[in-house]
C-alpha positions in Angstrom: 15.0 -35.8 29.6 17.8 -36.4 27.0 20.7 -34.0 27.7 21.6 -34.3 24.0 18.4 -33.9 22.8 17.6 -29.8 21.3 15.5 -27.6 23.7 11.8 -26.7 22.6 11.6 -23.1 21.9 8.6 -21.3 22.8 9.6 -18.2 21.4 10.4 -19.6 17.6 6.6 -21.5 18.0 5.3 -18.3 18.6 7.0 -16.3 15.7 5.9 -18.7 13.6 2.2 -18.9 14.5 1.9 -15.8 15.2 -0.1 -14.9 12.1 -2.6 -17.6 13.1 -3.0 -17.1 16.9 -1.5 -14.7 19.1 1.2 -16.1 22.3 -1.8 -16.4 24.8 -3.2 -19.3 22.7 0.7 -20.8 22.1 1.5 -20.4 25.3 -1.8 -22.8 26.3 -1.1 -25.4 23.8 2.2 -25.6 25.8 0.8 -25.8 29.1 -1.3 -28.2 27.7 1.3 -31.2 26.2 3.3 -30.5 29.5 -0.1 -31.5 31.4 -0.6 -34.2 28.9 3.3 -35.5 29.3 3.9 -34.6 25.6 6.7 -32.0 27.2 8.6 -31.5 30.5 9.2 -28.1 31.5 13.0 -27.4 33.2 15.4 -24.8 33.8 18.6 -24.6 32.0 22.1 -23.2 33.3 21.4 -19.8 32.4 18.0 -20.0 34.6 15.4 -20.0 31.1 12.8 -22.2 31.1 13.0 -24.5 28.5 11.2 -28.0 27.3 11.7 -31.0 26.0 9.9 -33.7 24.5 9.1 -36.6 26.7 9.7 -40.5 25.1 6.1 -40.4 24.5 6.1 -36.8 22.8 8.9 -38.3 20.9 6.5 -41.1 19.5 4.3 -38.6 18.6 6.4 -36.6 16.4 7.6 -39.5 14.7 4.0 -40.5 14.3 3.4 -37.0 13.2 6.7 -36.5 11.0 5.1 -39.7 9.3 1.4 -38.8 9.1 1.6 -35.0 7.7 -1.9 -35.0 7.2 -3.2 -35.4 10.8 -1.9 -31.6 11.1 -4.2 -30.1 8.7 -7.1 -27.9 9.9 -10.0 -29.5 8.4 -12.5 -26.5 9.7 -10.2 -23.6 8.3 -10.5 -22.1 12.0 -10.1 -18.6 12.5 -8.2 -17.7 16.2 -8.0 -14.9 18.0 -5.0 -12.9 18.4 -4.1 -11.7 21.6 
């Protein structure tokens, strides 16, 4: 992990979405790019967990930061709130 790169913040990813999905679902996609190696999960001096993108996760934002359109929702899914 990069000690100077910024913490990724569950809690502001679930404000934001939380008109389209409720936390349970958030909280999944999470555990899900940790278990992909898209984010590693540590604790910080204050004992919080926190994340962090991983070099590969980085290549994917850039990828993503590039390509806009890959994030659009082609079905117009509807998710359940929790």
């Amino acid at each position: 992990m990069n000690p100077e790169q910024p913490a990724f913040d569950i809690n502001y990813i679930i404000s934001k979405t939380k008109n389209k999905f409720g936390s349970e679902v958030a909280n999944a996609a999470v555990a899900n790019l940790v278990k992909q190696g898209l984010l590693e999960q540590y604790v910080d001096q204050d004992g919080n967990f926190r994340f962090a993108l991983t070099d590969e996760g980085e290549q994917v934002a850039e990828f993503l930061e590039k390509n806009p359109e890959m994030l659009l929702d082609d079905d117009n899914e509807k998710y359940e709130k929790d």
